[in-house]
N, C-alpha and C positions, 0 to 999 in steps of 0.2 A: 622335484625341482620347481615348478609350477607353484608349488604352497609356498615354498620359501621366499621364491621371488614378492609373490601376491603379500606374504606377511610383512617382508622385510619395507613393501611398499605401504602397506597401512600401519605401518612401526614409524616409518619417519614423514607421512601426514600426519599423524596425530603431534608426532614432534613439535612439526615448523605450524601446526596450528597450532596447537597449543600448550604453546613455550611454559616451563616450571617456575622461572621467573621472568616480572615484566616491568621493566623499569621504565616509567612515562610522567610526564608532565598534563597537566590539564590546565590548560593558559586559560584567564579569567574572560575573555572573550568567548570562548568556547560555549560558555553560561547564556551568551546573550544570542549567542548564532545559534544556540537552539531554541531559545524562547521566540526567535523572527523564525524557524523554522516552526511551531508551533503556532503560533498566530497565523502566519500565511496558508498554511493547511487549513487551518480553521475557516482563512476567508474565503481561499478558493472553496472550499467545500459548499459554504454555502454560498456562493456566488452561483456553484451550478447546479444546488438545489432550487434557487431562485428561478433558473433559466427553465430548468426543464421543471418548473410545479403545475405547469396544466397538466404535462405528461404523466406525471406521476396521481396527481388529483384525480383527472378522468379514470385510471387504472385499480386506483383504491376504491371509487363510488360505487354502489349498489345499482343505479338508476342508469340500463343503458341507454345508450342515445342512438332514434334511428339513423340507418345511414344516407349520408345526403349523397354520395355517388350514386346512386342507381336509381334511374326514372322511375317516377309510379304513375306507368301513364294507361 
């Protein structure tokens, strides 16, 4: 009883995801809201590559730097 239930449940998710046919529209705006979605990604990204490049620079460099928290007295 258990299998059949479980089968019958992944019989019709596969259904209602993924319908045999699909009948849709792709409105011409559509083209532009992802190319601003495109670009925006692009600038945030590096906006907070910008942000954080000491972070990253100091992490990538070879040459550590001593530490200036702790007295050398």
């Amino acid at each position: 009883m258990k299998v059949m239930l479980r089968l019958s449940a992944v019989l019709i998710s596969v259904l209602f995801f993924f319908p045999l046919c699909g009948y849709s529209y792709i409105d011409l705006g559509s083209g532009s809201y992802i190319i601003q979605l495109l670009i925006a990604g692009f600038v945030g990204f590096s906006l907070s590559l910008r942000i954080f490049w000491k972070k990253i620079r100091s992490r990538l460099s070879k040459k550590a730097k001593p530490d200036e928290t702790v007295d050398a007295k």
